[in-house]
C-alpha positions, -999 to 999 in steps of 0.1 A, spaced: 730 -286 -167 743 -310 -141 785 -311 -137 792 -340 -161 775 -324 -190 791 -291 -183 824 -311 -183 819 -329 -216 810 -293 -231 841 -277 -218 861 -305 -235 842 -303 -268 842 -262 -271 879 -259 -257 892 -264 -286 872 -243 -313 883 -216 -285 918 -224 -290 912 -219 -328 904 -187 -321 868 -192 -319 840 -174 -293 828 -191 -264 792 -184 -276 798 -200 -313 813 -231 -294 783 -233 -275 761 -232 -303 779 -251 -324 781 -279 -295 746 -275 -291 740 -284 -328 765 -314 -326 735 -328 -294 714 -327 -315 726 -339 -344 741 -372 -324 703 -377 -319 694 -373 -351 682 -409 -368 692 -401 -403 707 -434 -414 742 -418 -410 764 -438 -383 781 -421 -353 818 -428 -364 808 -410 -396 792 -379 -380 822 -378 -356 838 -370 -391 818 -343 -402 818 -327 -366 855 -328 -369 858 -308 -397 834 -284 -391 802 -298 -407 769 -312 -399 761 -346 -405 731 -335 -429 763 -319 -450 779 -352 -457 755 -359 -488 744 -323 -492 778 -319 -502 794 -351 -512 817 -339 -484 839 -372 -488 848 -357 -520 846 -321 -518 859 -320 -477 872 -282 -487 850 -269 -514 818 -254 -493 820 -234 -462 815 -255 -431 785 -249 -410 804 -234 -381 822 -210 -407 787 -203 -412 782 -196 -379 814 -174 -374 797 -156 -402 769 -144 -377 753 -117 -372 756 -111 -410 745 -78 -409 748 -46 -389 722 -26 -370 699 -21 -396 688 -57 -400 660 -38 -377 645 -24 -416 632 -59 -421 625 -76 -387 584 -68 -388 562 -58 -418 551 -27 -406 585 -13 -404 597 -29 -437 564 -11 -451 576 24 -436 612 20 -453 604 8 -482 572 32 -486 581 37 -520 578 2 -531 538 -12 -523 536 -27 -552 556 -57 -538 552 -54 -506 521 -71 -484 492 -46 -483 486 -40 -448 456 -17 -430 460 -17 -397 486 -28 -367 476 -46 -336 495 -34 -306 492 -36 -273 491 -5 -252 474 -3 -212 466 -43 -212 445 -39 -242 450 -42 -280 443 -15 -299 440 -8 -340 465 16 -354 462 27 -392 492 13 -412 488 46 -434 487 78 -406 493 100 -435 459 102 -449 440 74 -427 419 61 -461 407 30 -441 404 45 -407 423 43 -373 404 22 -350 388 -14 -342 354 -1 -355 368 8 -386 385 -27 -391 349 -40 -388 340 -15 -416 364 -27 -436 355 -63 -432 321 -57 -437 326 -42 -469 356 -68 -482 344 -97 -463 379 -111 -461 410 -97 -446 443 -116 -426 451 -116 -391 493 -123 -396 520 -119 -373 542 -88 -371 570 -109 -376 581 -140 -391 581 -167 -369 577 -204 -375 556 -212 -347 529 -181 -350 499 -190 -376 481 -162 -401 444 -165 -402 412 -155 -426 385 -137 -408 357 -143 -427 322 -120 -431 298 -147 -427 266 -128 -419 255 -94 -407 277 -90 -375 286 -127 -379 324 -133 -388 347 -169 -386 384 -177 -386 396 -201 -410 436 -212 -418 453 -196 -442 460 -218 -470 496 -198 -478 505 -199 -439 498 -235 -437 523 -242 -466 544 -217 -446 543 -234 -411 545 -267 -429 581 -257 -444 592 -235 -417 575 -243 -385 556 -269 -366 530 -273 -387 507 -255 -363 505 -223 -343 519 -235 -308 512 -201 -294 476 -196 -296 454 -221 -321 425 -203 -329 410 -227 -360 399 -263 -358 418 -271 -396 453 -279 -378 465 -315 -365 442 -330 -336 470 -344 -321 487 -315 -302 515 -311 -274 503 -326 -236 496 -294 -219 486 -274 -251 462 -253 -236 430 -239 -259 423 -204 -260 394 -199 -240 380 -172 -264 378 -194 -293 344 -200 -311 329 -213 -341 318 -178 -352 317 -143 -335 306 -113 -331 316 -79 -333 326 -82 -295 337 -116 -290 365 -112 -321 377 -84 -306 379 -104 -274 397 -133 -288 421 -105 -308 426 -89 -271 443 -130 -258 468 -130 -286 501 -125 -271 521 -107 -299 518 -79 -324 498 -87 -352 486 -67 -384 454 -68 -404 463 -74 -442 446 -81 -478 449 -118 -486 473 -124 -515 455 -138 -548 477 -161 -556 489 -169 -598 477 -203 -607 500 -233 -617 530 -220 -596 524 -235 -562 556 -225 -547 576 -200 -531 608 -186 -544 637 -176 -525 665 -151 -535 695 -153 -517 710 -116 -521 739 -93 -513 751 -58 -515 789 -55 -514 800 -19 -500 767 0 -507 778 4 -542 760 -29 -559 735 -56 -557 737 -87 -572 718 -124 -567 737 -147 -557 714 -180 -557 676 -188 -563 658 -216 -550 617 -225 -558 597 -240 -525 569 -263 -536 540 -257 -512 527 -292 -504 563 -307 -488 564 -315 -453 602 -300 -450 615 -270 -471 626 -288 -504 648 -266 -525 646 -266 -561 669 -250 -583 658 -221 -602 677 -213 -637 688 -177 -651 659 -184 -674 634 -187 -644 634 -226 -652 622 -246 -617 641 -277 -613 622 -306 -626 587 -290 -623 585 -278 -658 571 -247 -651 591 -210 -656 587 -185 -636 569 -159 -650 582 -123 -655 612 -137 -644 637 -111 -654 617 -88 -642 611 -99 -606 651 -99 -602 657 -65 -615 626 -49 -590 639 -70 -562 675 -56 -566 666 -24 -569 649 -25 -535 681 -42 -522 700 -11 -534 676 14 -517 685 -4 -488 722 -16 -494 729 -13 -456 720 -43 -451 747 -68 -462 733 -105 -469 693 -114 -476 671 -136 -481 641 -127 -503 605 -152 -502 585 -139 -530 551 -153 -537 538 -146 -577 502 -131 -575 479 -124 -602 489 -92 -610 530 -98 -608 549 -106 -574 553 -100 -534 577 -104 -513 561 -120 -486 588 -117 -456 627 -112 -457 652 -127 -434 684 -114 -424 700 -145 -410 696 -166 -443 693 -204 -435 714 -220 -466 698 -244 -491 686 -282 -484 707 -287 -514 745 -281 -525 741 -241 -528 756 -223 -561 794 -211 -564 790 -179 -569 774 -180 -533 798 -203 -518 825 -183 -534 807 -150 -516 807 -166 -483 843 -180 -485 851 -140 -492 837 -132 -466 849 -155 -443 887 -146 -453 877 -109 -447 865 -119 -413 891 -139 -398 917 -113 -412 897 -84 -388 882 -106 -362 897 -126 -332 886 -142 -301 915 -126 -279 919 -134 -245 910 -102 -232 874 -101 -259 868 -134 -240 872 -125 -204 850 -91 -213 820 -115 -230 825 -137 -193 824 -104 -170 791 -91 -194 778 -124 -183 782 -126 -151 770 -92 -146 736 -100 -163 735 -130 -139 741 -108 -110 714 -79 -125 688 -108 -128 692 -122 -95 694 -94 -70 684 -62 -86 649 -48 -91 628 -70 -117 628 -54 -154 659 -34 -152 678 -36 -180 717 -46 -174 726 -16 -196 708 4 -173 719 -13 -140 753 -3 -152 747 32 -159 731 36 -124 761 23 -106 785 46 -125 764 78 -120 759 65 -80 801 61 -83 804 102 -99 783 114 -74 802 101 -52 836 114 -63 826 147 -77 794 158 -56 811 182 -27 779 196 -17 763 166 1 775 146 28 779 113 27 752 104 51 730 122 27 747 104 -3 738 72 13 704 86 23 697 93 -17 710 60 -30 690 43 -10 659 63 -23 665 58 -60 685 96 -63 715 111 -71 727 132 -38 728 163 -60 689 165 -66 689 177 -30 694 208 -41 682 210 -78 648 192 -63 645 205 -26 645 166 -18 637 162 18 624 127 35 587 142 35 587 152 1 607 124 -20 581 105 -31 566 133 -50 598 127 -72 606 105 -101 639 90 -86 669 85 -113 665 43 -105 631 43 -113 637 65 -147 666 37 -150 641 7 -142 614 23 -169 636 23 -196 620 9 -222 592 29 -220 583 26 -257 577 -8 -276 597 -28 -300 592 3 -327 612 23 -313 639 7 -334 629 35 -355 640 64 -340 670 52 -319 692 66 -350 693 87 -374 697 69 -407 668 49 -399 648 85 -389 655 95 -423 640 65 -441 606 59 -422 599 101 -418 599 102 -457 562 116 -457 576 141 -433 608 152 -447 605 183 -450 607 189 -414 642 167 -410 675 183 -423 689 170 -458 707 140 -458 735 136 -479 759 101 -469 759 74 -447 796 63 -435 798 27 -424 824 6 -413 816 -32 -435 839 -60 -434 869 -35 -424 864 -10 -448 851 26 -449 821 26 -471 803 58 -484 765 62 -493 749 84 -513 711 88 -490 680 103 -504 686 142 -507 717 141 -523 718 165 -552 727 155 -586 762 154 -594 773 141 -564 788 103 -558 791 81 -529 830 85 -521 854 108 -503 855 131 -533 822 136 -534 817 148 -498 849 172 -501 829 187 -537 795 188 -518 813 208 -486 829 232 -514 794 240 -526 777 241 -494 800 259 -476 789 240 -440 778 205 -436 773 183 -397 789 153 -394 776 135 -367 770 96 -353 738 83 -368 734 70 -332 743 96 -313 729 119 -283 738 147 -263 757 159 -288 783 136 -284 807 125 -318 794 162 -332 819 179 -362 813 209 -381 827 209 -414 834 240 -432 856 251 -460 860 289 -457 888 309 -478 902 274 -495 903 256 -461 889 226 -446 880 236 -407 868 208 -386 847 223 -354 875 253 -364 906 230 -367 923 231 -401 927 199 -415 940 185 -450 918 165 -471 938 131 -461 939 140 -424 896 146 -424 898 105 -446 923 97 -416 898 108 -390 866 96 -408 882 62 -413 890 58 -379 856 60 -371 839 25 -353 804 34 -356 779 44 -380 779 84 -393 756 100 -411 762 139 -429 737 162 -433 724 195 -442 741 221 -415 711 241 -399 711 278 -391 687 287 -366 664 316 -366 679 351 -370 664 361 -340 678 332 -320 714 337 -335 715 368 -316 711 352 -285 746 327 -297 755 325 -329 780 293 -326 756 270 -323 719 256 -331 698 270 -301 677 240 -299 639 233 -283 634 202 -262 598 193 -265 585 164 -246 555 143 -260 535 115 -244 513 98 -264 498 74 -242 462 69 -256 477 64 -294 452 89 -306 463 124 -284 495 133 -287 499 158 -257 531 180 -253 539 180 -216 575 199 -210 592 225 -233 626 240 -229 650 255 -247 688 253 -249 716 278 -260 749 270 -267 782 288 -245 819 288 -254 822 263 -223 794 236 -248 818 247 -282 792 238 -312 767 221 -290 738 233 -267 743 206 -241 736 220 -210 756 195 -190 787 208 -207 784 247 -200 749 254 -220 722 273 -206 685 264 -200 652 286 -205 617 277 -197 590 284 -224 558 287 -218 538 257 -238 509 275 -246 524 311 -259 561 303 -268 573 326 -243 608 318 -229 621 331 -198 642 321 -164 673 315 -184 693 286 -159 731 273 -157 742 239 -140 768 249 -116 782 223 -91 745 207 -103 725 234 -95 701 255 -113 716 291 -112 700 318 -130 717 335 -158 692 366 -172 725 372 -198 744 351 -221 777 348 -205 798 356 -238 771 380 -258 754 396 -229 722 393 -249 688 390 -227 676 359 -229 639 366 -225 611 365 -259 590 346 -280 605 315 -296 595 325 -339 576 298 -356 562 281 -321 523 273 -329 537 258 -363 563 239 -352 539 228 -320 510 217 -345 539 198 -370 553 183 -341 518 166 -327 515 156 -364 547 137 -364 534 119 -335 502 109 -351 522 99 -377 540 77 -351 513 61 -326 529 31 -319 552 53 -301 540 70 -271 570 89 -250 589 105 -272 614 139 -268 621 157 -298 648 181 -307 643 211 -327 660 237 -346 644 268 -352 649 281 -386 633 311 -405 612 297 -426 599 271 -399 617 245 -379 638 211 -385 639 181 -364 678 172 -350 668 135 -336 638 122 -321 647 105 -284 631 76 -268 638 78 -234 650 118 -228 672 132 -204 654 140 -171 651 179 -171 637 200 -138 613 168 -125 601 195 -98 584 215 -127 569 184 -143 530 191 -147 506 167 -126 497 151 -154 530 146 -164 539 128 -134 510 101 -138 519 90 -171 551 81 -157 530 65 -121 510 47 -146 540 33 -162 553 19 -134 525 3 -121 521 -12 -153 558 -27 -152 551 -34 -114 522 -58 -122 538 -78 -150 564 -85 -127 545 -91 -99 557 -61 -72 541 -47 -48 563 -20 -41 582 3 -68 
């Protein structure tokens, strides 16, 4: 952007900042103006100059009869301000395949995939949809068998996206097969996209006339083969699935659209319904009545009642997410909802009051808790300007997030790490370490590059793809482990923070009896005696409470507190909280500390998709330096366990950063030598999990041994380095070949 054009956006955005506005809506919003100004809709300039003025699109002038009804509908940049709509868990719906582990418990409405298409060592590779019990196989040759035998299946996108086609692959002869378009995607692309898949066109029944430049795929061919599909399937550039075409209701020709919300995790309701004739060249909206009645097509929706009630009660199993749009296509046998979207696009047409009235709501709510303040602005500029600087002069791939964490652990070390010098400090910077792994590693300048340094660990974060989304908290954990609950502790509320307010859910092992609200938690504490309350996001222990109620007290981590003060201190809370079943470790393990859960650090890699493979085990014991947590950083001890017999040994303390050994607790004086109870069960449930899991493939799991077996605490996706010098050989590839693999894609030589 050349200076005059940044000048004439600094005048236009200045002041929508001065109205309290962020820089990055004014942007947007100035970047919608552009192209609206260019925009030959019969509308004249001093007439959108209007509509920009008060906060509206020229396309809103007749969409709203805005000459007369200037302050009836929210302006598209309230709509904006409005944005993100949801919190984290927008995640649920952002592909099919995690939208399918979620909501397992609703099939019937959902697509019907078989297998995901992910890519994994510069190949694709076929991962069963259902790793429970695998009814249609788990790899590429069993995709083929299933083709064979229904001689049509679809090759869709992971994700929505409007410039991404679906495709048929047709049996057309014994190891003969064709692609042909989708007749639903085409209506799809028409309305939402370009008509065409600008990313990789793989059928010859799209418009001949395509971009200058638009290269072909080089794989494509009138028919294939067994090898050459799998060929063209290895060029596509995203994640794809492989799912059962819909059969489609005759006479309805249309898609419908539920516009939905959940207000406080309490109730559902539908707010507006639109029908989508397939045929139009731009999304037409067409009003749908409470009867199911389509605008001026004389057709009802059939089963209409009954599509609305199904559909909320999926928005109440999922009442997290705030605002939603459901696109639900009617088949033969009832209805599907063929994608969600979280950032709702409002209506060609004037949209209905009671979802005007909704959006005003929460408009007032928003301006009322949110504010562009000087100091929010000058934070957003800094966050910039850092990503600018991490982008241009650090190492390719690293994260900014990352980056930053790097420069504050170099800083500590270099305040609080008394045992190096600073020549050496300097020395281990410059290497990718921390100055203190002299001693926990033996580093030396012969033997460093036997090491994974802490700024490669940094740079390698993400290890795992874009699925990881379902592990990286708790709530989520909870929802897509269903099949594998039993080896999770019970989850009783979700507490999250919506518009302001402190809002209660009940979650799916609540027991009867039991409602979603600040009473309810105190009655279920009274019966359970001991409940965790802990951040739904949370690691290393951090955010961790222990509730109990003992002799007609309330203790918090041993603190009295009054009912009010424990609503005081949960309110205050800014981020999500979940509360859970309180786990008691193994008798045996108790003895060793009672005061808190003893937990097992087991370290998976799961890089073919097919062998999950535990490389490091550990174990960790609590102190009264940790308090209720076993986080060795904060006074816990360390023992090694043998992988293969569950024996632990070589109990270890951090002091000053170094290993020491400790062959006694420091506050029992127990031994801490045995055999960890339960360990080929939980070792066997544990590779299971990750079968469960492929898409996944570095994973570290925390575990609580209990009597009767074990429980899962979280599941992380990119673990705490722990003793790199004991890490096996193979161990240490998997992380060389990740590397290299990052290396290549951004075109180092040197890493």
């Amino acid at each position: 952007m050349g200076i005059v054009n940044r000048i004439k956006r600094e005048v236009f955005i200045r002041p929508w900042l001065k109205q309290g506005y962020s820089r990055k809506l004014a942007n947007a919003y100035y970047k919608k103006v552009q192209w609206d100004n260019k925009l030959d809709n019969g509308i004249s300039m001093q007439d959108k100059k209007w509509a920009h003025d008060h906060k509206y699109l020229s396309t809103s002038i007749e969409k709203y009869d805005l000459k007369n009804n200037l302050d009836k509908y929210i302006s598209d940049v309230d709509y904006l301000f409005l944005q993100p709509f949801n919190n984290s868990f927008t995640k649920w719906m952002k592909d099919l395949v995690t939208t399918n582990h979620v909501l397992v418990d609703y099939p019937e409405h959902l697509p019907k995939l078989y297998f995901n298409i992910i890519d994994r060592e510069h190949k694709k590779i076929f991962l069963p949809i259902d790793t429970v019990n695998r009814a249609y196989g788990e790899n590429y040759d069993d995709f083929i068998k299933l083709l064979d035998e229904r001689g049509k299946l679809c090759l869709r996108p992971a994700s929505s996206s409007g410039n991404r086609s679906t495709y048929m692959i047709e049996r057309i002869g014994d190891n003969r097969y064709k692609l042909c378009a989708d007749e639903i995607d085409k209506a799809r692309m028409t309305m939402f996209g370009y008509g065409y898949d600008k990313q990789m066109l793989l059928c010859d029944e799209y418009p001949a006339e395509l971009p200058e430049g638009f290269e072909p795929n080089p794989c494509k061919k009138s028919e294939y083969d067994k090898e050459s599909l799998y060929e063209l399937i290895n060029t596509l550039k995203y994640s794809y699935v492989i799912a059962e075409p819909y059969k489609l209701r005759e006479g309805i020709g249309g898609t419908v659209k539920l516009y939905i919300a959940s207000k406080e995790l309490k109730t559902t309701e539908l707010l507006d319904a639109y029908f989508l004739p397939h045929g139009a060249e731009t999304p037409e909206h067409l009003r749908i009545s409470a009867a199911g009645e389509v605008e001026g097509r004389g057709i009802t929706i059939p089963n209409w009642d009954g599509i609305i009630a199904d559909t909320l009660e999926i928005a109440k199993f999922v009442s997290e997410i705030e605002y939603f749009t459901a696109y639900i296509l009617i088949t033969e046998d009832g209805f599907v909802i063929d994608r969600f979207s979280t950032s709702p696009v409002l209506p060609t047409v004037a949209h209905s009051e009671k979802l005007n009235n909704y959006l005003l709501d929460r408009l007032a709510k928003k301006r009322s808790s949110v504010k562009a303040t000087r100091s929010s602005r000058w934070k957003a500029f800094r966050d910039k300007r850092f990503n600018r600087f991490v982008k241009h002069f650090c190492r390719p791939g690293i994260r900014p997030y990352m980056q930053k964490l790097w420069m504050r652990s170099v800083w500590d070390d270099f305040l609080h790490t008394k045992s190096t010098t600073l020549g050496q400090k300097l020395w281990c910077w410059r290497h990718g370490f921390q100055s203190f792994r002299i001693q926990q590693y033996g580093l030396t300048k012969e033997n460093y590059k036997n090491f994974l340094s802490d700024y490669q660990y940094h740079w390698l974060n993400r290890i795992n793809n874009n699925y990881q989304i379902w592990i990286n908290d708790k709530t989520t954990t909870r929802y897509v482990m269903e099949p594998y609950k039993q080896f999770l502790a019970k989850y009783y509320y979700d507490i999250i923070k919506m518009q302001g307010k402190t809002c209660i859910k009940a979650l799916q092992d609540i027991p009867e009896g039991f409602d979603a609200s600040f009473d309810g938690i105190f009655k279920l504490l009274r019966q359970e005696k001991l409940l965790a309350l802990k951040p739904s996001a949370g690691t290393h222990g951090d955010g961790f409470y222990r509730m109990e109620y003992a002799d007609g007290r309330y203790l918090i981590n041993g603190k009295e507190m009054t009912e009010d003060e424990i609503i005081a201190m949960i309110s205050d809370f800014k981020s999500i909280y979940v509360i859970t079943e309180y786990l008691f470790m193994h008798h045996e393990l108790k003895k060793i500390y009672p005061n808190s859960v003893n937990t097992i650090r087991v370290a998976v890699v799961n890089q073919s998709a097919y062998e999950p493979k535990i490389m490091q085990t550990y174990m960790r014991i609590g102190s009264s330096k940790s308090g209720f947590t076993d986080n060795v950083g904060y006074g816990g001890i360390c023992a090694k366990i043998d992988t293969a017999t569950g024996r632990y040994y070589c109990p270890e303390q951090l002091r000053d950063h170094k290993f020491t050994p400790c062959p006694v607790h420091p506050d029992t004086g127990v031994k801490i030598e045995g055999i960890v109870p339960n360990w080929d069960y939980m070792c066997k449930g544990v590779v299971n999990i990750c079968k469960f899991m492929p898409e996944l493939e570095y994973l570290g799991f925390d575990i609580a041994i209990t009597d009767d077996g074990f429980k899962i605490i979280e599941i992380n996706i990119h673990q705490d380095l722990h003793k790199v010098a004991e890490h096996t050989p193979e161990f240490r590839q998997f992380y060389q070949d990740k590397m290299k693999l990052k290396a290549e894609y951004y075109g180092m030589k040197k890493w």
